[in-house]
Backbone and ligand atoms as CSV (ligand in chain L), in Angstrom:
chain,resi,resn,atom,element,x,y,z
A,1,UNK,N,N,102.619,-83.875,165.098
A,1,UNK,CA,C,101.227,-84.363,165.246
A,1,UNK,C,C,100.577,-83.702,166.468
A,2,UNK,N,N,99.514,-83.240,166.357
A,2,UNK,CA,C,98.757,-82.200,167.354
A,2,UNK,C,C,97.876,-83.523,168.162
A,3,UNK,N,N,98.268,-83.228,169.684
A,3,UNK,CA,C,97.801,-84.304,170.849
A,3,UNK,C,C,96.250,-84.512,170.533
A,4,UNK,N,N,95.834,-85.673,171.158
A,4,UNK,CA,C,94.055,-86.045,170.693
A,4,UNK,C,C,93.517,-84.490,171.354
A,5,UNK,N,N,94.248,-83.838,172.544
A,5,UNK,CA,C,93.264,-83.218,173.420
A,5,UNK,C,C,92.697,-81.834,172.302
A,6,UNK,N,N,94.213,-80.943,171.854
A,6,UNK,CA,C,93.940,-80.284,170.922
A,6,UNK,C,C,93.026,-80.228,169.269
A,7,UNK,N,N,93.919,-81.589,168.949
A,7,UNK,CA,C,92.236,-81.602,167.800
A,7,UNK,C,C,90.620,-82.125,168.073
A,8,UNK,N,N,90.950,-82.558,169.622
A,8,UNK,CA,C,89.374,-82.671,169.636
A,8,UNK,C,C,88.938,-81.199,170.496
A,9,UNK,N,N,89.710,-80.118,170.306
A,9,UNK,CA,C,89.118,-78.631,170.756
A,9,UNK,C,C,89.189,-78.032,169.522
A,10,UNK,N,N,89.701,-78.099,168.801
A,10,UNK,CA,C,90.132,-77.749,167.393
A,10,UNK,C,C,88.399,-78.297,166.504
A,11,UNK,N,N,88.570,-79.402,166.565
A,11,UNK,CA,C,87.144,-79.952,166.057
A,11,UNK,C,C,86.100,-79.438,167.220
A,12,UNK,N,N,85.673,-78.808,168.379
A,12,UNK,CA,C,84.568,-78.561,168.895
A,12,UNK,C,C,84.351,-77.088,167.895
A,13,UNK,N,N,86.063,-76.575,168.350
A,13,UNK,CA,C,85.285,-74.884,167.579
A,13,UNK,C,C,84.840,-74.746,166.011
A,14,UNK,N,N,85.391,-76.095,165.327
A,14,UNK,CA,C,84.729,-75.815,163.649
A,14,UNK,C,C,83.156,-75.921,164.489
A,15,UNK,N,N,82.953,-76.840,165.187
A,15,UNK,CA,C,81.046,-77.045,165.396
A,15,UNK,C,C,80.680,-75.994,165.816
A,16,UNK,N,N,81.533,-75.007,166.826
A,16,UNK,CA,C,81.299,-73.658,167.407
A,16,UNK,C,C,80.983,-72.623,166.480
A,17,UNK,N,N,82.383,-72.656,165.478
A,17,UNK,CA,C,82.033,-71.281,163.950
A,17,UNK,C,C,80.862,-71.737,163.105
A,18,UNK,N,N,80.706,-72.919,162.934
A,18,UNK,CA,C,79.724,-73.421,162.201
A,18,UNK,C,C,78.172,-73.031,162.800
A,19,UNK,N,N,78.419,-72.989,164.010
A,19,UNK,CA,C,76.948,-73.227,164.801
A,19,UNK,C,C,76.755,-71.517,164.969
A,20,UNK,N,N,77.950,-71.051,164.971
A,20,UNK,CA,C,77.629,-69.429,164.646
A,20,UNK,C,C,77.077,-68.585,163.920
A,21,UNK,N,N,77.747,-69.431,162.536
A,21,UNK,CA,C,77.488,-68.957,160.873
A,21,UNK,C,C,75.796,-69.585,160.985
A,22,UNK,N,N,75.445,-70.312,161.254
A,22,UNK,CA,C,74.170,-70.728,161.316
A,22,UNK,C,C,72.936,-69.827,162.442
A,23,UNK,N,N,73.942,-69.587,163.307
A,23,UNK,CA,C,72.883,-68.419,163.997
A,23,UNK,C,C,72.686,-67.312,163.592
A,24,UNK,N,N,73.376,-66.577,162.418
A,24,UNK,CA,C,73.703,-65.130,162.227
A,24,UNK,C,C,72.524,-65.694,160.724
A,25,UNK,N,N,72.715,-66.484,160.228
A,25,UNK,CA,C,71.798,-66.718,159.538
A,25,UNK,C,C,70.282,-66.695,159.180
A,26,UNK,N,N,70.266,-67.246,160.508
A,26,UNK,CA,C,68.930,-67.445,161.534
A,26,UNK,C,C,68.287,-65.815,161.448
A,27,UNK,N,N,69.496,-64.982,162.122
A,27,UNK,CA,C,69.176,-63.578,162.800
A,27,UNK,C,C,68.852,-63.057,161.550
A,28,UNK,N,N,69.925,-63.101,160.388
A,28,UNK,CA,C,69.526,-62.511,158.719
A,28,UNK,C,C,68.048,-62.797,158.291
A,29,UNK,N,N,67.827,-64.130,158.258
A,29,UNK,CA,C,66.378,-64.388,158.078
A,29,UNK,C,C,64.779,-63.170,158.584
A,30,UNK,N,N,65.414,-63.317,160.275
A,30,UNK,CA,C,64.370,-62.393,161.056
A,30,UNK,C,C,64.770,-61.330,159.999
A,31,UNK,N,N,65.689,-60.692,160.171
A,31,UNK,CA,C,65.679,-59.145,160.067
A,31,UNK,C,C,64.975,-58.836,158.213
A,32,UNK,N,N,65.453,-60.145,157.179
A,32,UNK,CA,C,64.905,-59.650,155.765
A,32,UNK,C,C,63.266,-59.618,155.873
A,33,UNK,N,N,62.796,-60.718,157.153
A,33,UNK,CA,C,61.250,-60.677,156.857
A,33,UNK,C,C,60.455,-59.497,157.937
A,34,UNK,N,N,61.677,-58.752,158.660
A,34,UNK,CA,C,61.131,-57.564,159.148
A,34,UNK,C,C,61.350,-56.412,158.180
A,35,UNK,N,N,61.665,-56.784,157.084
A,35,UNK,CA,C,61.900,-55.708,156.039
A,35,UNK,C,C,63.008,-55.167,155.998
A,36,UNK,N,N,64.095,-55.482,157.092
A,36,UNK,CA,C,65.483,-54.709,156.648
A,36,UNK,C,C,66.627,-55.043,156.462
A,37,UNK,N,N,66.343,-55.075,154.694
A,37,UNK,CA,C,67.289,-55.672,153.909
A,37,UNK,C,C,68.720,-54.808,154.808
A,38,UNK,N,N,68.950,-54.026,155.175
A,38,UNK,CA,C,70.288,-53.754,155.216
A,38,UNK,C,C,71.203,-54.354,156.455
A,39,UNK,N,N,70.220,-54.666,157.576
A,39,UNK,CA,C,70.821,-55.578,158.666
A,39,UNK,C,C,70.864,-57.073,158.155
A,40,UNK,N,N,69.748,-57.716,156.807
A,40,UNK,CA,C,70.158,-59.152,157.116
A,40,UNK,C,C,71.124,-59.161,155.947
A,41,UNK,N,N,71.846,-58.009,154.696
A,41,UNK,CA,C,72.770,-58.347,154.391
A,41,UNK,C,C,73.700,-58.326,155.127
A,42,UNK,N,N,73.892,-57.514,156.218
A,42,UNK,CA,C,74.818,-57.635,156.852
A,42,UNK,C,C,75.170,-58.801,157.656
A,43,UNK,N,N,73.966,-59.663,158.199
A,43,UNK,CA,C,74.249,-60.652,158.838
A,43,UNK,C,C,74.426,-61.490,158.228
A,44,UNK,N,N,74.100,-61.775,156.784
A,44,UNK,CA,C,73.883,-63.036,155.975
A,44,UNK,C,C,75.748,-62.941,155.878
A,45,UNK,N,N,76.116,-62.161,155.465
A,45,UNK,CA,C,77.994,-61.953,155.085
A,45,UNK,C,C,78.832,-62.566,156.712
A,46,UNK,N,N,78.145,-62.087,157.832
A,46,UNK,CA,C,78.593,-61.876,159.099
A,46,UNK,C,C,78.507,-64.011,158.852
A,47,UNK,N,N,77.417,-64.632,158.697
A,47,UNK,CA,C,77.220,-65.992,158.745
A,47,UNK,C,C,78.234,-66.471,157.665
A,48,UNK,N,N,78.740,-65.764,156.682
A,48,UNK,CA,C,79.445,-66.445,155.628
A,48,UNK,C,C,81.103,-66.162,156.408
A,49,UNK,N,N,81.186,-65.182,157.071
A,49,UNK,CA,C,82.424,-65.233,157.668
A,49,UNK,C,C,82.492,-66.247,158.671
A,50,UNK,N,N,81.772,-66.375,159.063
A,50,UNK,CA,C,82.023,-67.637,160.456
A,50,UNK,C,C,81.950,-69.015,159.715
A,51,UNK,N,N,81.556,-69.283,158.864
A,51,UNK,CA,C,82.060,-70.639,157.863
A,51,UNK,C,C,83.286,-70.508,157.511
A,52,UNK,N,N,83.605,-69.153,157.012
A,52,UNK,CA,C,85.198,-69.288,156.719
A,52,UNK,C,C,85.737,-69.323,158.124
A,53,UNK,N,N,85.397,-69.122,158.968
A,53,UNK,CA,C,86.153,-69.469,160.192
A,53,UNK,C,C,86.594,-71.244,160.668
A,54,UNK,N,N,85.218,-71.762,160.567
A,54,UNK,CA,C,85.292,-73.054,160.667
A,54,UNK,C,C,86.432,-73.547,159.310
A,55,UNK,N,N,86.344,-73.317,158.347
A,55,UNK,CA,C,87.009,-73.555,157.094
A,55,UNK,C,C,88.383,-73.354,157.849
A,56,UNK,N,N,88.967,-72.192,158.151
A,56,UNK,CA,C,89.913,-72.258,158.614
A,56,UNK,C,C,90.685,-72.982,159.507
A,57,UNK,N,N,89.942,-73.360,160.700
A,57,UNK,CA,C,90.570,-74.092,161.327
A,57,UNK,C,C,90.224,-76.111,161.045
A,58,UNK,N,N,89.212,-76.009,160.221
A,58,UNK,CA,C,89.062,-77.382,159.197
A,58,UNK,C,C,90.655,-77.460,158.336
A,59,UNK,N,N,90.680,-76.463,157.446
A,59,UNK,CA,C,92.178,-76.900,156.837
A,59,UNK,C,C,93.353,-77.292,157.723
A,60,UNK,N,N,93.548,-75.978,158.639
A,60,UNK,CA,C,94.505,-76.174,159.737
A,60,UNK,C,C,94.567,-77.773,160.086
A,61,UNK,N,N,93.329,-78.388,160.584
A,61,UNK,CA,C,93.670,-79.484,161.600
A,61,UNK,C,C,94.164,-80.894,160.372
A,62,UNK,N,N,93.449,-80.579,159.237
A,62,UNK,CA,C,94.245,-81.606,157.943
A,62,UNK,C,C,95.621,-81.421,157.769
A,63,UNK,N,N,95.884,-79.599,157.583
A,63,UNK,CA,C,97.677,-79.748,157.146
A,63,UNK,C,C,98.271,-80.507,158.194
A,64,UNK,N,N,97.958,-80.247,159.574
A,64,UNK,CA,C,98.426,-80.752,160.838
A,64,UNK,C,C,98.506,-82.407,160.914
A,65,UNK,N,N,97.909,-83.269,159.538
A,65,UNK,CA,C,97.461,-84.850,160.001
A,65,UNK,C,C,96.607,-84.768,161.049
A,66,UNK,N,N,95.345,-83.970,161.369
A,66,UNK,CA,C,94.646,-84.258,162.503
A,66,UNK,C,C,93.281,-84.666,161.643
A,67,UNK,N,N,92.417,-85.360,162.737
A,67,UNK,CA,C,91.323,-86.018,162.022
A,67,UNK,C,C,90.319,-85.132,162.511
A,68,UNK,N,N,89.519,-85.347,161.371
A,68,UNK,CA,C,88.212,-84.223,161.245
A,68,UNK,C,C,87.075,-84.796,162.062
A,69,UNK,N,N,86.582,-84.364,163.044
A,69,UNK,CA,C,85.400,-85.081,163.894
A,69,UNK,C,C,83.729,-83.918,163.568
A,70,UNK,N,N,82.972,-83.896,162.408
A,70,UNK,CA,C,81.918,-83.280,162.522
A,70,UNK,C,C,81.043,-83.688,163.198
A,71,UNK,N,N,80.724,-82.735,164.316
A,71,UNK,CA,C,79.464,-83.074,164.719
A,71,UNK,C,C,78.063,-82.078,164.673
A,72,UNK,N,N,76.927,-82.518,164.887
A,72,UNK,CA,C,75.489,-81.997,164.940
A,72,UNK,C,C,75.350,-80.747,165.021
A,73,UNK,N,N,74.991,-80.008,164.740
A,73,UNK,CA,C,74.848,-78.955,164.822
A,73,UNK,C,C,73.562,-77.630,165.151
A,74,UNK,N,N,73.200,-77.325,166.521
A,74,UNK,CA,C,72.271,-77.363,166.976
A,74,UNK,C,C,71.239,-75.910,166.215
A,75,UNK,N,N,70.118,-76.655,166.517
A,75,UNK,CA,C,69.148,-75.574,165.912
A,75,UNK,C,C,69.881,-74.113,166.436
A,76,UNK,N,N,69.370,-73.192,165.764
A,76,UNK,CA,C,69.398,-71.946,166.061
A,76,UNK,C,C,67.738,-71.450,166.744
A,77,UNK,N,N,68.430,-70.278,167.638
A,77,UNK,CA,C,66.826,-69.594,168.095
A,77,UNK,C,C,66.536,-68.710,166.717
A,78,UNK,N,N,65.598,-68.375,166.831
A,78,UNK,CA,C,64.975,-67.872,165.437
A,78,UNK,C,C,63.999,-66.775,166.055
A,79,UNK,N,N,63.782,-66.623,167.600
A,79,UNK,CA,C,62.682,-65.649,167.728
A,79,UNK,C,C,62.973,-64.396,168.668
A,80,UNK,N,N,63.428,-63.140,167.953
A,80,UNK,CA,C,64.141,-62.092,168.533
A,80,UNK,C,C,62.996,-60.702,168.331
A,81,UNK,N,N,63.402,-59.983,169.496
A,81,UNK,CA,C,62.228,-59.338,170.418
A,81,UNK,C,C,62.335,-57.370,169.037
A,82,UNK,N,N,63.534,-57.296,168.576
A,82,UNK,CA,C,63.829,-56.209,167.940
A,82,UNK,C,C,65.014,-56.522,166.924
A,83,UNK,N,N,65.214,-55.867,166.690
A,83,UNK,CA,C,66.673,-55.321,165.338
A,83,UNK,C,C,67.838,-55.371,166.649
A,84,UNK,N,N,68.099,-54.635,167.583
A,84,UNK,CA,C,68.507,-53.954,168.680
A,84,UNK,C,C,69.028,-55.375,169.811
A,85,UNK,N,N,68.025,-56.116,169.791
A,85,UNK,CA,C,67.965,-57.447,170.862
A,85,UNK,C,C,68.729,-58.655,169.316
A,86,UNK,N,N,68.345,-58.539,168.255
A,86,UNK,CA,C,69.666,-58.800,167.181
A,86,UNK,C,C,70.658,-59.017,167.642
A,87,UNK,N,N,71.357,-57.942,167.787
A,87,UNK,CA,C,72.352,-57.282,167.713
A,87,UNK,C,C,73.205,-57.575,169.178
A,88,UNK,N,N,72.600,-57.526,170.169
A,88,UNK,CA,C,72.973,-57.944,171.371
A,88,UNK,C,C,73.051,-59.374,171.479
A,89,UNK,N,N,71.925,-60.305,170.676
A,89,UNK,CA,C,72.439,-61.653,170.679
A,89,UNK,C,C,73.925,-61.656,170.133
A,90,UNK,N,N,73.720,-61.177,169.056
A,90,UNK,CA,C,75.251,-61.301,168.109
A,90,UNK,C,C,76.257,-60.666,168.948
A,91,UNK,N,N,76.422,-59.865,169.980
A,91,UNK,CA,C,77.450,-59.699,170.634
A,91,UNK,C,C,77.927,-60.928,171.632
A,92,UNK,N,N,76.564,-60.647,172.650
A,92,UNK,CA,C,77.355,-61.769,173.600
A,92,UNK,C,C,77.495,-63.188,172.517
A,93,UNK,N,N,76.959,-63.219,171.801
A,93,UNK,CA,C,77.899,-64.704,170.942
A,93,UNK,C,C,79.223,-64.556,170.808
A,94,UNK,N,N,79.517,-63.144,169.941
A,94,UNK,CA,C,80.673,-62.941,170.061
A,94,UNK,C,C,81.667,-62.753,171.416
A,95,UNK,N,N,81.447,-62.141,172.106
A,95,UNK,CA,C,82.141,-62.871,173.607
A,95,UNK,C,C,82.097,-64.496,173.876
A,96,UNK,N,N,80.969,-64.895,173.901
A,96,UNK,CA,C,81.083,-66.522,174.138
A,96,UNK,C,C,82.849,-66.853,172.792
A,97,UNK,N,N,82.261,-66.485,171.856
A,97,UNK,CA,C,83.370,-67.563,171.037
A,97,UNK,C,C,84.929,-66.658,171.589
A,98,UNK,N,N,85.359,-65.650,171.562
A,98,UNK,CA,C,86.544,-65.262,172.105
A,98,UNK,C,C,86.482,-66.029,173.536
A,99,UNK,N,N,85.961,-66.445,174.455
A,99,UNK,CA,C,86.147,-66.854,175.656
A,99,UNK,C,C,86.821,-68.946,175.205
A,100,UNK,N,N,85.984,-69.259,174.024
A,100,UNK,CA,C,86.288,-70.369,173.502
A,100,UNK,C,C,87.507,-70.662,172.830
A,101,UNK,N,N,87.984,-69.234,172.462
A,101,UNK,CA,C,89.497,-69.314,171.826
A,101,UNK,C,C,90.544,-69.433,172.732
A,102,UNK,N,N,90.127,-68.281,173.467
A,102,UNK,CA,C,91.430,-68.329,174.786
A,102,UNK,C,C,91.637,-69.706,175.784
A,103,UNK,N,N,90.373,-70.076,175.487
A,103,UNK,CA,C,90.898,-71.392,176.256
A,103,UNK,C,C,91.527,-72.467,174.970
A,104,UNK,N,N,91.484,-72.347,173.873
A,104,UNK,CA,C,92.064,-73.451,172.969
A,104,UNK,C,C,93.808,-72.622,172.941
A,105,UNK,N,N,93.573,-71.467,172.801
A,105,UNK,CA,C,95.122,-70.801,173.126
A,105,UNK,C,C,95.989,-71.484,174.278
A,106,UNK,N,N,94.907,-71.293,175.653
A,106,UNK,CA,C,95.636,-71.810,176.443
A,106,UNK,C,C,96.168,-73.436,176.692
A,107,UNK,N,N,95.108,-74.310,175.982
A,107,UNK,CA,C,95.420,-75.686,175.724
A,107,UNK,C,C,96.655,-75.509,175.160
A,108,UNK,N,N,96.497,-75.250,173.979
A,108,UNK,CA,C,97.713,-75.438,172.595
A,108,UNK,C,C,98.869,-75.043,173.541
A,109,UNK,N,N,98.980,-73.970,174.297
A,109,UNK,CA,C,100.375,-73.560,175.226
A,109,UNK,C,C,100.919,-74.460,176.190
A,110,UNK,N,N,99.937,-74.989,176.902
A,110,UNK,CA,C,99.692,-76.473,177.740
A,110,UNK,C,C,100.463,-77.418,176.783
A,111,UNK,N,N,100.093,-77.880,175.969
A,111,UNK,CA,C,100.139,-78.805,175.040
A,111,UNK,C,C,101.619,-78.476,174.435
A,112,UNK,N,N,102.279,-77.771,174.310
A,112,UNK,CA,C,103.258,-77.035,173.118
A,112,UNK,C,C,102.876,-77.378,171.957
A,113,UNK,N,N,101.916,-77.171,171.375
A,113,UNK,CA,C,101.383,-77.518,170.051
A,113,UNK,C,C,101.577,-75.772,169.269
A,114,UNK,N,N,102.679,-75.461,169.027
A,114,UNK,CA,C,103.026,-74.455,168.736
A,114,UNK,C,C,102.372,-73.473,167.566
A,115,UNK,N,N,102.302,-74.985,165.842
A,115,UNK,CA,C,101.713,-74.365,165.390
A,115,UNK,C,C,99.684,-74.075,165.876
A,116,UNK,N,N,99.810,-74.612,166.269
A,116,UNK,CA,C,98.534,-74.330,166.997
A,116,UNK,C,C,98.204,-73.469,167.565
A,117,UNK,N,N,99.092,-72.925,168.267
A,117,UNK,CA,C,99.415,-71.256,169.015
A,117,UNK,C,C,98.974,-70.339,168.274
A,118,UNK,N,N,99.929,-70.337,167.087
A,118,UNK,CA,C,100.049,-69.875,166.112
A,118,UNK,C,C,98.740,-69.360,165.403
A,119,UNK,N,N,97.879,-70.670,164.802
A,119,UNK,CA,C,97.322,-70.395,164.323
A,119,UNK,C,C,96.042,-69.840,165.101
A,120,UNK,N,N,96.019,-69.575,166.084
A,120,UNK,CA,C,94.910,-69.114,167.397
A,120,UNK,C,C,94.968,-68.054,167.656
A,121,UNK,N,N,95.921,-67.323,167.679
A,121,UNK,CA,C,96.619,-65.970,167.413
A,121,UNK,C,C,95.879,-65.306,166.629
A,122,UNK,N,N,96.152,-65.414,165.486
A,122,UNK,CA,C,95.315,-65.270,164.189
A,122,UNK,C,C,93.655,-64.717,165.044
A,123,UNK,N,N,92.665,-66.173,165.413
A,123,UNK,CA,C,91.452,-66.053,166.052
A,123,UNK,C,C,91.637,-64.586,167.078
A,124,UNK,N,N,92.527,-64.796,167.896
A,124,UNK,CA,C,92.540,-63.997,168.763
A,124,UNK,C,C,92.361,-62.464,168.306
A,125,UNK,N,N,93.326,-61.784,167.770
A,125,UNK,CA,C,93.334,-61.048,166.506
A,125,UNK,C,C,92.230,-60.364,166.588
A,126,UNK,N,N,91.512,-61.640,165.088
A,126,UNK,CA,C,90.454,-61.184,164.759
A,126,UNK,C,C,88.489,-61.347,165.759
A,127,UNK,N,N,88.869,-61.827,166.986
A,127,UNK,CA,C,87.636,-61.670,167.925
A,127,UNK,C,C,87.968,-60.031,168.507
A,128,UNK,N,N,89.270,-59.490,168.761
A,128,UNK,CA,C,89.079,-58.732,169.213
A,128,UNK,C,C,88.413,-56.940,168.440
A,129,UNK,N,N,88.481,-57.850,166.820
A,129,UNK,CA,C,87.904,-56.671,165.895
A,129,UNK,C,C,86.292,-56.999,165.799
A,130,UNK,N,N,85.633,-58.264,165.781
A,130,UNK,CA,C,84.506,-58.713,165.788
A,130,UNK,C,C,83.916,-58.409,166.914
A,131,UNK,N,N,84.184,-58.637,168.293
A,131,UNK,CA,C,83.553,-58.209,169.151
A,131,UNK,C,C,83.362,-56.575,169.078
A,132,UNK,N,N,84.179,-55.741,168.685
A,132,UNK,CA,C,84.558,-54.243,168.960
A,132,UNK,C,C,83.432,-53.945,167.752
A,133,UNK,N,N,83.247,-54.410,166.298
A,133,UNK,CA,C,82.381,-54.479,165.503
A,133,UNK,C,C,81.166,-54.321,166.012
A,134,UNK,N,N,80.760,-55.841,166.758
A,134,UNK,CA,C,79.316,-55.566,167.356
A,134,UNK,C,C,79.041,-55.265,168.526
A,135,UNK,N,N,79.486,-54.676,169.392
A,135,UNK,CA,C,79.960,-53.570,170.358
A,135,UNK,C,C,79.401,-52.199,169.583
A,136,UNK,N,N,80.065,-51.343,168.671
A,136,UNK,CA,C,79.763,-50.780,168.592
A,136,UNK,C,C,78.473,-50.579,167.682
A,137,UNK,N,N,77.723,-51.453,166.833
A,137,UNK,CA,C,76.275,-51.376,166.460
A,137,UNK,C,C,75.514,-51.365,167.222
A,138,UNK,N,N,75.439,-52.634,168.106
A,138,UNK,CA,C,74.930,-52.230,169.685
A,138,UNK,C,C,74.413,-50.617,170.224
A,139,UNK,N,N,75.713,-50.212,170.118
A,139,UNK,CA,C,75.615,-49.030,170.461
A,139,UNK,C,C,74.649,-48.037,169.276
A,140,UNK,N,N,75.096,-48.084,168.517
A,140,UNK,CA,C,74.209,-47.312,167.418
A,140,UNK,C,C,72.463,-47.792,167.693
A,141,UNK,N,N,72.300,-48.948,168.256
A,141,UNK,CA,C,71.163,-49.304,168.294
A,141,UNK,C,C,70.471,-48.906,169.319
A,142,UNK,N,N,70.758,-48.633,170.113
A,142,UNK,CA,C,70.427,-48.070,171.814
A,142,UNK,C,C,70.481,-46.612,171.408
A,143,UNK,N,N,71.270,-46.192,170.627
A,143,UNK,CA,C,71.213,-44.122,170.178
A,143,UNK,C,C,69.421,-44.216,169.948
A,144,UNK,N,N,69.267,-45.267,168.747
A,144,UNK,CA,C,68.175,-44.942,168.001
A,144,UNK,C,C,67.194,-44.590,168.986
A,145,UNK,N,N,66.859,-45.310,169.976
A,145,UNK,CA,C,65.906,-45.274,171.213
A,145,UNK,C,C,64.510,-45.510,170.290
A,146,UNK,N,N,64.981,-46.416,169.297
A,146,UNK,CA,C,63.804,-47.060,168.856
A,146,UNK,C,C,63.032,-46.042,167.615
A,147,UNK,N,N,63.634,-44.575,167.607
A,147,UNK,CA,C,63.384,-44.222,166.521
A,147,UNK,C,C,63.316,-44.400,165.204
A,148,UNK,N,N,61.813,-44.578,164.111
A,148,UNK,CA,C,62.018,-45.298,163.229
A,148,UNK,C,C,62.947,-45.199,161.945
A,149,UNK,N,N,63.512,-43.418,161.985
A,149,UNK,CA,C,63.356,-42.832,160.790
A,149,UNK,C,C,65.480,-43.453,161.224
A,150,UNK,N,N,65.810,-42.840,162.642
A,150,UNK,CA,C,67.293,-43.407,163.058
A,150,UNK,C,C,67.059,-45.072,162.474
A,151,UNK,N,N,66.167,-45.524,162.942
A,151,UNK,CA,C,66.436,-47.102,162.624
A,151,UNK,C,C,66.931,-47.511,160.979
A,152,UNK,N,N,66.104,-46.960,160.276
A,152,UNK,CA,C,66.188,-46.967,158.836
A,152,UNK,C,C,67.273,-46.148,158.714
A,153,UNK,N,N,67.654,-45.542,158.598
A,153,UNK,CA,C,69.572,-44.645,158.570
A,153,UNK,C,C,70.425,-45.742,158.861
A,154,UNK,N,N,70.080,-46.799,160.138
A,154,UNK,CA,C,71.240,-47.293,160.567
A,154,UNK,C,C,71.377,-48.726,159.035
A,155,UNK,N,N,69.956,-49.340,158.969
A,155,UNK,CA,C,69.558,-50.365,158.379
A,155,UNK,C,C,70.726,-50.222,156.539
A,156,UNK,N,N,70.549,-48.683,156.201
A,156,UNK,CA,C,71.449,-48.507,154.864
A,156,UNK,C,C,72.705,-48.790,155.348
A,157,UNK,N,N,73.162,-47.953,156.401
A,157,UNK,CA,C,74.740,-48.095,157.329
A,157,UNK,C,C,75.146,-49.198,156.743
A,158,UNK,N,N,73.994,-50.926,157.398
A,158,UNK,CA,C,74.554,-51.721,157.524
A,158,UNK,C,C,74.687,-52.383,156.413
A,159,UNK,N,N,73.767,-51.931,154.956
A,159,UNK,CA,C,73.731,-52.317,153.975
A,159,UNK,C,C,74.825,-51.769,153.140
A,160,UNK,N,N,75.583,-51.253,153.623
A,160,UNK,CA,C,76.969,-51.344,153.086
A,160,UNK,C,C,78.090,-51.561,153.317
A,161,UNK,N,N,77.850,-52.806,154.259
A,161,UNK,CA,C,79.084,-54.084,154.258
A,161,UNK,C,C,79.666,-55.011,153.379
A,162,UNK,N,N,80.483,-54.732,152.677
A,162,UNK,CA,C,81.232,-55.465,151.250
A,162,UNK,C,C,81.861,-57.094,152.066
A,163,UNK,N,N,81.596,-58.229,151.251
A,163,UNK,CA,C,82.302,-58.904,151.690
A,163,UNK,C,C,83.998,-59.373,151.899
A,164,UNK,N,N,84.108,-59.642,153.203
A,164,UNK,CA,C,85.258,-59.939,153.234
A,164,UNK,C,C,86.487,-60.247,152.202
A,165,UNK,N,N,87.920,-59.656,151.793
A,165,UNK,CA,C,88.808,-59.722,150.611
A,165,UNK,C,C,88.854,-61.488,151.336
A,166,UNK,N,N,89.448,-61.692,152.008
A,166,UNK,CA,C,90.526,-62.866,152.555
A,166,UNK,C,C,89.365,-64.145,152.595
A,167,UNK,N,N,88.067,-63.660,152.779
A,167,UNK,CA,C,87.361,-65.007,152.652
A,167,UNK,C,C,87.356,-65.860,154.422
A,168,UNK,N,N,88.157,-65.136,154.818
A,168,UNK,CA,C,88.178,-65.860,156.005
A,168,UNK,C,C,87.041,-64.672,157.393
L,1,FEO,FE1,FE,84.145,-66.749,164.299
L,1,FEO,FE2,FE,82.507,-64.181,165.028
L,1,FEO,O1,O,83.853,-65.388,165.407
């Protein structure tokens, strides 16, 4: 049985992936009504992965007998300055949530909640491919220097992101 301290960090980060998948959403929105379909498919998939994130660690804390605590889930900002300033939100988010893992890593180690380790690992993993992801669009976005014809090149780029096999 995983200690109250761990499933009630376990239950903040489903509100964390959740509140993610809901911001990338947000960002998809801006970018389809700035016309570029190819950044908000990309973000709309980017928001469907961070539900499977929450999903993930939602199952986890059931196989575990831990109790599910949903809570509120806060508006998203909705008003972004470029494609480019996008993209930089979506990074430092992505730093914020790896900074949120390592500390549930370090609980669960605290804790010896092993499979918990375990399954954080996993997170760990995969923040360090997500951050490096939008890290490097970032970068593609700062090349453009705002050029329209680069901008639209990058916009197809991103319109050919297939969704995730694993769902997670
Ligand atoms: Fe669920 Fe983008 O980390």
């Amino acid at each position: 049985m995983l200690s109250q301290k761990v499933q009630e960090a376990i239950n903040k980060q489903i509100n964390n992936e959740l509140s993610a998948s809901y911001t990338y959403l947000a960002m998809s929105a801006y970018c389809e009504h700035e016309n570029f379909a190819g950044c908000a498919k990309w973000l709309r998939l980017q928001s469907q992965e961070e539900y499977g994130h929450a999903m993930r660690l939602f199952d986890f804390l059931l196989a575990r007998d831990g109790k599910i605590a949903l809570r509120a889930i806060s508006e998203p900002n909705i008003k972004f300055k470029s494609l480019t300033h996008v993209f930089e939100t979506a990074l430092e988010q992505e730093q914020s949530t790896t900074a949120e893992i390592d500390l549930i890593y370090e609980l669960a180690h605290n804790e010896k909640a092993f499979a918990a380790l375990v399954e954080m690992q996993w997170f760990i993993t995969e923040q360090v491919e997500e951050e490096k992801t939008a890290r490097e669009i970032v970068a593609k976005f700062h090349l453009t220097k705002d050029d329209p014809a680069a901008i639209l090149d990058l916009d197809r780029e991103l319109a050919s992101r297939a969704p995730d096999k694993g769902g997670a």
